[in-house]
Every structure is written in C-alpha cells, then in structure tokens.
C-alpha positions as CSV (number, residue, x, y, z in Angstrom):
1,X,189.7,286.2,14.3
2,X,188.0,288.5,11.9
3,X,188.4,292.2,12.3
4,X,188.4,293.8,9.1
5,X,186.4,296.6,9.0
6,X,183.9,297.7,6.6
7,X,185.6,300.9,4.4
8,X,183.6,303.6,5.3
9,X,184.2,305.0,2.0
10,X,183.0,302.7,0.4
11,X,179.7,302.5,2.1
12,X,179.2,306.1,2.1
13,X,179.9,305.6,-1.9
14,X,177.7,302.6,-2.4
15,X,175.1,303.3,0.2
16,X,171.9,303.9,-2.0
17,X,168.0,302.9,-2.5
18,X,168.0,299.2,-4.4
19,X,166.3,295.6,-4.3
20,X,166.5,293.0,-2.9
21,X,166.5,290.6,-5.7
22,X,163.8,288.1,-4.3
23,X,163.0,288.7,-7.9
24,X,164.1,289.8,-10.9
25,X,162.4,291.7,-12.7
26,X,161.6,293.1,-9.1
27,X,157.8,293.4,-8.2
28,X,157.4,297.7,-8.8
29,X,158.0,296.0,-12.8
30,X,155.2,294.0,-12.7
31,X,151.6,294.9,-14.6
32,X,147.7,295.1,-13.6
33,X,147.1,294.1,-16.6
34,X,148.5,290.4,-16.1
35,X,145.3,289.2,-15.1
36,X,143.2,285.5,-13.9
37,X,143.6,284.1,-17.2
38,X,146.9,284.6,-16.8
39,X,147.9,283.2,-14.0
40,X,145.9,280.3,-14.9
41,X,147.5,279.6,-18.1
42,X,150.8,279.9,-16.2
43,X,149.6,277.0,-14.0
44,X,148.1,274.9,-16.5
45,X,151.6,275.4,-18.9
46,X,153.1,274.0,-15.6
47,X,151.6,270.9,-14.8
48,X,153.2,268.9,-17.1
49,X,156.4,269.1,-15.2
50,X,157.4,266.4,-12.9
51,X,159.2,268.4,-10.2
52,X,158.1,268.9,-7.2
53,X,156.4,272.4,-6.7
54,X,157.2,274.9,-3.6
55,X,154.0,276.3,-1.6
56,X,153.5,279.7,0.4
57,X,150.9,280.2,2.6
58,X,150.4,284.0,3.6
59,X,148.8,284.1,7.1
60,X,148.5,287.5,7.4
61,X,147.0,287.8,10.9
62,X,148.7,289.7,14.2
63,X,146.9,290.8,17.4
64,X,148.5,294.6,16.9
65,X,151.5,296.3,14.3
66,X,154.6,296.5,15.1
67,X,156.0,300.1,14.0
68,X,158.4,299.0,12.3
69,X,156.6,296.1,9.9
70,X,156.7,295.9,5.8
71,X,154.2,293.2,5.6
72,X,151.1,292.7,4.7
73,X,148.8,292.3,7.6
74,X,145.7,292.5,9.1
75,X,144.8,293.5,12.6
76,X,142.1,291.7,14.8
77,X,140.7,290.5,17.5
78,X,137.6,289.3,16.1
79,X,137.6,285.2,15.7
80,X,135.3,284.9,12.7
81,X,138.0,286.5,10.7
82,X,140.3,283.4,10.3
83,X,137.8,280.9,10.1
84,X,136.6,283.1,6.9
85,X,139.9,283.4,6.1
86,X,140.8,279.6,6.0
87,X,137.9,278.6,4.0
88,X,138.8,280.9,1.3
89,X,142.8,279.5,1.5
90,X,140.6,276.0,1.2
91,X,139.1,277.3,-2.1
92,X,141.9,278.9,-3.6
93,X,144.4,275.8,-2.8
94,X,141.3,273.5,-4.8
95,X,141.3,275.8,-7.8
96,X,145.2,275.5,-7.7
97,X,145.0,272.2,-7.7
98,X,142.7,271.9,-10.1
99,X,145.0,273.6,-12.8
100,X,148.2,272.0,-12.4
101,X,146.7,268.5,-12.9
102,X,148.2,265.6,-11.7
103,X,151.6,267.5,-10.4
104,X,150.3,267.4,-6.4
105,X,154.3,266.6,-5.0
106,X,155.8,269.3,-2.5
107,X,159.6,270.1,-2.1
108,X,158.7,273.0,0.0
109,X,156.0,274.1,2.5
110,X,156.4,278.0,3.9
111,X,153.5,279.6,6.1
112,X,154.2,283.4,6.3
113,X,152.7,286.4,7.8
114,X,151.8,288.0,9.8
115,X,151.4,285.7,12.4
116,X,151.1,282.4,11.5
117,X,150.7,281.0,14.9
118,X,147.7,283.5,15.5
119,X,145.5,281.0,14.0
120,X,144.6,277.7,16.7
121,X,145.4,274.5,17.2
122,X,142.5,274.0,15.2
123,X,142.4,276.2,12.7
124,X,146.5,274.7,11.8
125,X,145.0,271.5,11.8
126,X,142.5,272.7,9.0
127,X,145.0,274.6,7.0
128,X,147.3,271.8,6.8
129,X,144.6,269.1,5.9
130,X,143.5,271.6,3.2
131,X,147.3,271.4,2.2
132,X,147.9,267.6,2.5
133,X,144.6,266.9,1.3
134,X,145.4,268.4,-2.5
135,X,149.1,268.0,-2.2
136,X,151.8,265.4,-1.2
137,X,154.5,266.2,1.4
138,X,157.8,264.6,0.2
139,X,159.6,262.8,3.1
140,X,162.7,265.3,2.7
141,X,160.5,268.2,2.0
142,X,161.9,270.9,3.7
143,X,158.4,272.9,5.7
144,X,158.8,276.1,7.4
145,X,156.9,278.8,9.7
146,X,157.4,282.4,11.1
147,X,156.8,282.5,14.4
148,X,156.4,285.3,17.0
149,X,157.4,284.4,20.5
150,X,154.7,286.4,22.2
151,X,151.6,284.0,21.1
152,X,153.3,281.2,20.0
153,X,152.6,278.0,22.6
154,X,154.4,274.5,23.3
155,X,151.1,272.7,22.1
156,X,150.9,275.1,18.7
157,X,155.1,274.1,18.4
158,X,154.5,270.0,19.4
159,X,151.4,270.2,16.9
160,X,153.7,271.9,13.8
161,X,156.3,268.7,14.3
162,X,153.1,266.4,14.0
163,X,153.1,267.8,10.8
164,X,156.7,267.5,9.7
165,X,157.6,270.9,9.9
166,X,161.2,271.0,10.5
167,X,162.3,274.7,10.1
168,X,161.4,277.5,12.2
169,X,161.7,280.9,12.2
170,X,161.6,283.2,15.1
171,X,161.1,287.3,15.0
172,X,163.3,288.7,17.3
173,X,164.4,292.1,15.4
174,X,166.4,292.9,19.3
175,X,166.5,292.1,22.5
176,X,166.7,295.3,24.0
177,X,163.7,296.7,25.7
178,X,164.4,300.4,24.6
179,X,164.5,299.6,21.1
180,X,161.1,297.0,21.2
181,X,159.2,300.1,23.2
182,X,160.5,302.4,20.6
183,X,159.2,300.0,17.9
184,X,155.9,299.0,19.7
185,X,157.0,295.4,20.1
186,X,157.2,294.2,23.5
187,X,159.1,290.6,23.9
188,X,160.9,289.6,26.9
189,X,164.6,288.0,26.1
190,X,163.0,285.4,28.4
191,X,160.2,284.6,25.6
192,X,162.7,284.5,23.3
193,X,165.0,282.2,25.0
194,X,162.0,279.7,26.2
195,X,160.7,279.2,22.7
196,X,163.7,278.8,21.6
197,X,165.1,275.9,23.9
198,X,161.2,274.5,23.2
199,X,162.0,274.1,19.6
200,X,165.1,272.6,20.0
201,X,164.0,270.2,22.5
202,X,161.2,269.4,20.2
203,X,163.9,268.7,17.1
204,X,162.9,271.4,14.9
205,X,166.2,271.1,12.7
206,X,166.4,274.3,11.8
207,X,166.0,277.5,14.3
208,X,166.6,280.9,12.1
209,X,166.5,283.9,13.9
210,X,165.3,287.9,12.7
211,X,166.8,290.9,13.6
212,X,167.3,293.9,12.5
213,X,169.5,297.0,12.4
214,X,168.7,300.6,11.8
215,X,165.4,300.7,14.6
216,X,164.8,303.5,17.1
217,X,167.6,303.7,19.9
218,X,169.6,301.0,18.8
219,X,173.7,301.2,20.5
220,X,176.3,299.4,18.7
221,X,176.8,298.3,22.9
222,X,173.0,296.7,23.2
223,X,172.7,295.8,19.8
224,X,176.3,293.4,20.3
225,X,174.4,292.5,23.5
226,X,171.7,290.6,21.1
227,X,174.5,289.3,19.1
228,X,175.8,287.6,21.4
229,X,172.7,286.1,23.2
230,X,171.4,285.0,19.6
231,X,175.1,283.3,19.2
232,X,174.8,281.5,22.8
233,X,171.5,280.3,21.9
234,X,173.0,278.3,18.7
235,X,170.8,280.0,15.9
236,X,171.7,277.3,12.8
237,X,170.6,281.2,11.0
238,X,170.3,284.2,11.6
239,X,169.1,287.0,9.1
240,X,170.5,290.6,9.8
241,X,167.9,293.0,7.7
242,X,168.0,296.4,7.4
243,X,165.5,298.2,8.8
244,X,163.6,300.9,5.4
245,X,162.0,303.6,7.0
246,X,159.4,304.8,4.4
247,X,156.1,306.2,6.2
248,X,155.5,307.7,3.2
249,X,154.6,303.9,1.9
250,X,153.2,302.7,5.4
251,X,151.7,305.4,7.2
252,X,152.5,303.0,10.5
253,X,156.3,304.1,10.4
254,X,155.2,307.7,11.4
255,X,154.6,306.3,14.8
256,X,158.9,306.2,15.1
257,X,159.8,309.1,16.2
258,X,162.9,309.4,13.4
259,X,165.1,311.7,15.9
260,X,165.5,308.5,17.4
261,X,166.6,306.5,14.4
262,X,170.2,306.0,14.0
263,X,172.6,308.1,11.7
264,X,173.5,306.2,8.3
265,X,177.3,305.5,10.2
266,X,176.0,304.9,13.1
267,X,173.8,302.3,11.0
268,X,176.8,301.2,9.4
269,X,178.0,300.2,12.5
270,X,175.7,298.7,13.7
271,X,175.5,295.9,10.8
272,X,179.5,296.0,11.1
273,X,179.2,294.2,14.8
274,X,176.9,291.9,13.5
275,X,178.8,290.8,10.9
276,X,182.2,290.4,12.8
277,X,180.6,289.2,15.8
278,X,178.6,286.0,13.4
279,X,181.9,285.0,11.7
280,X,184.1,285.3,14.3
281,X,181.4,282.6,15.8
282,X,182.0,280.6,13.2
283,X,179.0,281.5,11.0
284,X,179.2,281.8,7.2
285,X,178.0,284.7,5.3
286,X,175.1,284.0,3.0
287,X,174.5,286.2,0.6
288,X,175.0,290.4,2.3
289,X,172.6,289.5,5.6
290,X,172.3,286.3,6.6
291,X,174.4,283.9,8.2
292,X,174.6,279.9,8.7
293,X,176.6,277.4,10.9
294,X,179.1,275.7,8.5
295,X,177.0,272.1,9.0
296,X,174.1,274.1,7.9
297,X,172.1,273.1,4.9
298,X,172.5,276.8,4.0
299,X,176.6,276.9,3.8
300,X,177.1,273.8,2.5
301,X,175.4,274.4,-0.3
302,X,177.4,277.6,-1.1
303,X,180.2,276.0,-0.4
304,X,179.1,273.6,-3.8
305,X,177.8,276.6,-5.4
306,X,174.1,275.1,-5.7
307,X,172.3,278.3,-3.6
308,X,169.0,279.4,-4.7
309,X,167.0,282.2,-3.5
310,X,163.3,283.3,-4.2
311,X,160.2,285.2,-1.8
312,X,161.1,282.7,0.8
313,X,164.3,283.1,1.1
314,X,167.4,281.6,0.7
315,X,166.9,278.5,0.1
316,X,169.1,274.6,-1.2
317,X,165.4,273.2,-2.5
318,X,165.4,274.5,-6.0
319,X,161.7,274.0,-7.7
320,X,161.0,275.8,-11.3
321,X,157.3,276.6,-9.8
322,X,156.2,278.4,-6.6
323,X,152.5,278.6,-5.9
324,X,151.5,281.3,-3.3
325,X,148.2,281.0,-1.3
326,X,147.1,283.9,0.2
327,X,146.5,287.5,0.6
328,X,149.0,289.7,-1.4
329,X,151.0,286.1,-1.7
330,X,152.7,285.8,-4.6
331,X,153.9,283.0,-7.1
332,X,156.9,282.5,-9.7
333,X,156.1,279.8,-11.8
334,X,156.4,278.8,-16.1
335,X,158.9,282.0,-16.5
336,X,156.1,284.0,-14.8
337,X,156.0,285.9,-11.5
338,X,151.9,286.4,-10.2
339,X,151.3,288.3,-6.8
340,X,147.3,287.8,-5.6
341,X,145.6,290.8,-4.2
342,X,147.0,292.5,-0.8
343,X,143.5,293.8,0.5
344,X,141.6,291.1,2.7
345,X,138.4,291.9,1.7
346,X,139.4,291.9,-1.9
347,X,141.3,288.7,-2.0
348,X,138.5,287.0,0.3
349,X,135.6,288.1,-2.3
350,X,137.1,287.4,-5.5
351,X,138.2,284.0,-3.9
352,X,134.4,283.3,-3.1
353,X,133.4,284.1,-6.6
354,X,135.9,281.0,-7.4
355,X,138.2,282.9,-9.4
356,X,142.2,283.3,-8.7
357,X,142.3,287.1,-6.5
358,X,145.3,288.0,-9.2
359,X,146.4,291.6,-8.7
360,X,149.3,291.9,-10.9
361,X,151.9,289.4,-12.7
362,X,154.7,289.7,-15.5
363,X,155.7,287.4,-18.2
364,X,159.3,286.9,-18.2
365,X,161.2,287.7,-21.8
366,X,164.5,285.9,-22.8
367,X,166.2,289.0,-21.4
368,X,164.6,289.1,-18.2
369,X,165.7,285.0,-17.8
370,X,168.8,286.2,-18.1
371,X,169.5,288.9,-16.1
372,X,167.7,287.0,-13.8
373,X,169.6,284.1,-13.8
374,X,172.8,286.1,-13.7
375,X,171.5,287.9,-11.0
376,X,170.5,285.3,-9.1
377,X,174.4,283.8,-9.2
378,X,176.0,286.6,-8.0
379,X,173.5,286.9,-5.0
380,X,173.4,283.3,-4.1
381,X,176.6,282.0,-4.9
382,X,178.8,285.1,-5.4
383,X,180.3,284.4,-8.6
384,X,178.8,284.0,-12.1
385,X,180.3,282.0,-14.4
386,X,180.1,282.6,-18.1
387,X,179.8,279.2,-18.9
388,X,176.5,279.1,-17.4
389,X,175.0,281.7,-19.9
390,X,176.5,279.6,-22.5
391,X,175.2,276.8,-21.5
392,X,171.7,277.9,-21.0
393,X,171.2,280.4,-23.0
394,X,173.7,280.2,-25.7
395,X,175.3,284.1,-25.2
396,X,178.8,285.7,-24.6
397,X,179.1,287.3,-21.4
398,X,181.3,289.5,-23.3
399,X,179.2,290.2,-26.4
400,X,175.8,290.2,-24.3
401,X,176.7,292.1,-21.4
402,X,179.8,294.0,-22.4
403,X,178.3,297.9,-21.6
404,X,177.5,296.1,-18.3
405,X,181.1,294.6,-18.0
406,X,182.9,298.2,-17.7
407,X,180.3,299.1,-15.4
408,X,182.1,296.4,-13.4
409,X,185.5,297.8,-13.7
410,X,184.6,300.1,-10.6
411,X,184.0,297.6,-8.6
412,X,186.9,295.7,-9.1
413,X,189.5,298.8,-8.4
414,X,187.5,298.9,-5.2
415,X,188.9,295.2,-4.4
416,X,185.2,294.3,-4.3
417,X,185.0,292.0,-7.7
418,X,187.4,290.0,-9.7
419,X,187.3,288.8,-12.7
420,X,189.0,286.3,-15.0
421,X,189.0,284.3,-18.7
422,X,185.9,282.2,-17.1
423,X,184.0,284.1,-14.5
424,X,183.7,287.0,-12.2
425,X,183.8,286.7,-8.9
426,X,182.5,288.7,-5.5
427,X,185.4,289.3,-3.1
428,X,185.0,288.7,0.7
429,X,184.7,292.6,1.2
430,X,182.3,292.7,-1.8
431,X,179.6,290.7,-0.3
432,X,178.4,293.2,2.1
433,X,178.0,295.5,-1.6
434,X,176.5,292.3,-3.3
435,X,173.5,294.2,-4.0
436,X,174.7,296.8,-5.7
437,X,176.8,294.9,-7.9
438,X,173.5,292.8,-8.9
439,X,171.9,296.3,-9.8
440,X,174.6,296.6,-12.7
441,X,172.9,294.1,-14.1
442,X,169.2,294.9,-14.0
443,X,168.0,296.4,-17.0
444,X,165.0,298.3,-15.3
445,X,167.0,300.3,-12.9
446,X,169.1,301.7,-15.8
447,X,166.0,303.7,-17.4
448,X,165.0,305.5,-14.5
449,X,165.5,306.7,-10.7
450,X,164.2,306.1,-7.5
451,X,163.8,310.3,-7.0
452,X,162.4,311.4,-3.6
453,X,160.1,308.7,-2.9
454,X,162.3,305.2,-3.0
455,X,160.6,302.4,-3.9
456,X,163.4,300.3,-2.4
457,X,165.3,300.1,1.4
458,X,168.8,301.1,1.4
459,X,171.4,298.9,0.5
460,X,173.5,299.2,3.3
C-alpha cells in the first residue's frame, strides 16, 4: 500500500511558476512575426512525408465560463454562430489540405474546446465529413473528444462511435457542490456518473477523467470523496491539474473570491490524496498528473519507454506533424510550432479571405530539437538516455549539457534523480518535481524571470 508522503520540504523548495512542456520552446517564445507564408511553407516542406499526420479541432464554444477556465472560448447563445463557425473550419481544413499534397492519412483525431458537444447532431455530422472528406481515418487511429456532462446527450455520444471515436474525455474538475458553486460550474455527481456508464456501455475504449486541485473550498475530506467516486467508476485515466489562478491574465478568475482558495500546503495536500489514493488503486503515474490503469494504452507504453506528449496530451501515437484547425489552435509540424489566431472574429475573417488565420509561430534551431527532445524524455518517460542524443543528434551529454549536468547534482542529493555511465534517471519521489527538473534544461528560462506577473501555473 502506498503511503509515502510527499516531503514538504521539498515542495516548499521546488514549488515555483514553470511550464508545462506541451512544448518546448514553450508558446510565450514564440514570434508575430512567424507569419502565413510561414506556416505554409512548413506544410508544404511536410507533405512529402509518408506518416500519418495528427489533427486538432478547436471547438471553442460553451453556453457560459466556468470561473475557473484557461481556455480559449467563446460564449453564446446565438445559433448562427457555429454554423459560421463550421464553414470557416471547412475552408481552413481545404487550404490545409491543399498544402500537404497527397499526405491525407490520420493517426490522430482530437476535437477540443470549449465545448465540443455544444455543436448538434448536425453540425458533428458536418464537421466530421469536412474531416473525412479531405483526410483518411486509419482503422487504429486513435480519435478523441472533450466532453462536458451538462449538454452532452446519448444521441450526440451513439453518433461520436458512428464515427469511430474511441476516446473520451469527461470535465469533472470535482464533485462537490461547494467547490462547483464556488467555481460557477454546476454538475450533479449524478450527470457525471450517467454519462459515464453511457460511454461505457457504448464501448468508448477509453474514458479519461479531469479534475483539478487548488479550486475555491476544496477539503482534503471532499476532495478524497471525488477520488474515490472517479476510482469506483473505473476511469482507464484520470488527469489531476493544478488549478493557476492568474486574473491578472483572465479577468474571469476575479470572480473567485481567493480568501476561499486553498493555502499552497493545504494545496499540497490536496494533490497528495490524489496521488496515494490513484496508486494505491492500482493506477500508474504518467508523467507528475495523470494516471492510467496498468492495461492502459497509456502505462504500457511507459512501461516500454515509447511515451510521447504534445498539445493533446499524453499520447502512444507519435506523428512528426500536428495540424491544428481552429481558433487560437495550434500546430507542430517540419521542426516548427504555428498557433492560428485566438479571437473569433479574427480567425473567422482572415479564414474567409482564404488565407491561414496565423498569429504567431517559431522555427525550431538544432538547439531547441534538442532540448526539446531531452525534455520530452524526462517528462514522458522519466529517464533520458545519452545514447539517444548520440544517436540523433551526434552530441555528448557531458560535453553538450555539462553546465546543465551540476545543475542536476541538487536534485540528485534530494533522492529525486539518479544518474549513471548511460543515463539519468527520475526517481519515484522525483516525478511529482518532474517539471522542474525539465526546466534545468530549457535554455529560455535561464535568461530571464517570471517577476510579478507569471506567465506559467505553479509547479506544484
């Protein structure tokens, strides 16, 4: 049974502002002046490839904002707005198209939000035939959705298998009715639970579930309650996040009243029962905050070291190119990263002038590919092995990241790394500090500070 707890010195030492790592360089590096031309090029440089490619779709509809949200959304009511909405995705999934030639094959299909299941039976059946129209499902092609248990209906559910989708996600965040008034999200446990026996009835092979730690008037007590319920209900996943409170980003958050917010150990705590009440389930720790059943697609592939993670997610369908569709979506393809426009209006009208809605982009150099890809290691897979860089790129580990190496030694005397002849390696403990230990490692973070206004959430 596992009881370990988590040092609280160590948190309270390694508690601070830093990414995620969905990307490296992380998106706050990325340039305006990366522009159309650019992101076509990138496309174009792709299309000889014969991999298959990995598609987002950014839906970015919801019927009101949760307090607590960091995504890009738009609120309404009015009907005319997806429908505009959809023929635009139409237009910018034919000028994709168009560029990348004759590579049409998908690995991976991901409709975000928002609220993907906002849009109608209908309008799903449009967006996916403007999907399989220009691209090609493979039969093992692992497709997605986020779903919100309020609006989401059996025939919306029975219509997403018609289509193959075979993962589900399902926003939960907690159960308890304090916290979901406090956070302007009101969802029954009985919602939760229905939708959630629906899509296993209906096979969906896959169920992942959201929460997330650090909300108003969250109890170590209620939030174990959740746990537990989640754990009952057979999640194959379950992604613990942290909540960032930064209303100086999204004015929403100043809706939370932050006397009700919990303390950072109190915080701490409340991750803690998450943790030891997923593994002493049975779950495996992916990654710092998410966990998967051990037949999971997710833990096995750990277990043979051949994670991947990008803006979706953890993830065992590695693809060199991800195209996003969308409002403020963004893509990672030929050693570049492209994020389109996050304003509706401005995505929708540079769309309709048939032109891509690019807002900003980067050009990875030979350095960024490798910090990336050593990043990457230690965040997927927990170790990185120097034979890798040698193999790929041809570097020491010593030679090329030896100021980075003693910045290591910290860690290790902490019983949070260890290293050997051949590798370095993230300790059970460590993984909870994973992110941190990444950070050593990213060349951007070294030349400045976050100051008073973090551009990242909190470790911890």
């Amino acid at each position: 049974m596992y009881e370990q707890k988590i040092d609280r010195d160590l948190l309270k030492k390694y508690d601070r502002p830093g990414p995620r790592y969905t990307s490296y360089p992380t998106v706050p590096e990325w340039t305006d002046q990366f522009g159309p031309d650019d992101y076509i090029k990138a496309l174009e440089n792709s299309a000889s490839s014969d991999q298959a490619l990995s598609l987002y779709v950014h839906i970015p509809f919801c019927r009101a904002r949760c307090y607590y949200c960091g995504c890009n959304t738009c609120i309404t009511k009015d009907p005319d707005r997806p429908d505009n909405y959809l023929k635009l995705i139409d237009n910018e999934i034919k000028l994709v198209r168009k560029h990348l030639g004759k590579r049409n094959r998908l690995a991976q299909l991901h409709w975000g939000g928002g609220t993907p299941t906002y849009l109608s039976e209908d309008q799903m059946r449009r967006l996916f035939a403007s999907i399989t129209e220009n691209f090609t499902l493979d039969p093992n092609a692992e497709a997605a959705i986020e779903v919100d248990p309020r609006v989401t209906t059996p025939a919306q559910l029975r219509l997403l298998r018609e289509f193959s989708f075979n993962r589900i996600s399902l926003g939960v965040q907690d159960l308890n009715p304090d916290v979901q008034e406090a956070i302007g999200r009101h969802q029954t446990a009985e919602q939760t639970v229905e939708l959630f026996n629906l899509c296993r009835e209906l096979g969906f092979g896959g169920i992942n579930v959201d929460l997330i730690y650090g909300l108003p008037r969250q109890t170590t007590s209620e939030f174990a309650k959740t746990v537990d319920r989640i754990i009952a209900l057979g999640a194959d996943r379950v992604a613990v996040y942290s909540y960032a409170h930064l209303p100086r980003v999204m004015a929403h958050q100043k809706k939370i009243d932050e006397s009700t917010l919990p303390t950072t150990e109190k915080k701490f705590e409340l991750f803690e029962t998450a943790l030891i009440g997923f593994l002493n389930a049975g779950y495996v720790q992916i990654g710092m905050d998410h966990f998967a059943k051990p037949d999971d697609e997710l833990a096995r592939s750990l277990a043979e070291g051949k994670l991947h993670r990008n803006f979706m997610g953890y993830t065992t369908r590695f693809t060199d190119a991800m195209v996003g569709i969308g409002m403020s979506s963004i893509g990672d393809l030929d050693s570049t990263f492209v994020q389109n426009l996050s304003g509706i209006d401005s995505y929708m009208n540079a769309i309709a002038e048939n032109k891509p809605a690019t807002y900003r982009g980067l050009r990875l150099s030979e350095d960024d590919k490798i910090r990336r890809a050593t990043i990457l290691s230690l965040m997927c897979n927990f170790v990185l092995k120097y034979e890798m860089l040698e193999t790929e790129f041809g570097i020491s580990y010593g030679d090329y990241f030896s100021v980075e190496d003693s910045d290591l030694d910290e860690f290790i005397s902490d019983g949070l790394l260890e290293r050997t002849d051949t590798e370095v390696r993230v300790t059970p403990p460590g993984r909870v500090f994973v992110r941190n230990i990444a950070m050593v490692f990213d060349a951007y973070l070294r030349a400045k500070t976050d100051g008073e206004s973090p551009l990242f959430s909190r470790t911890i």
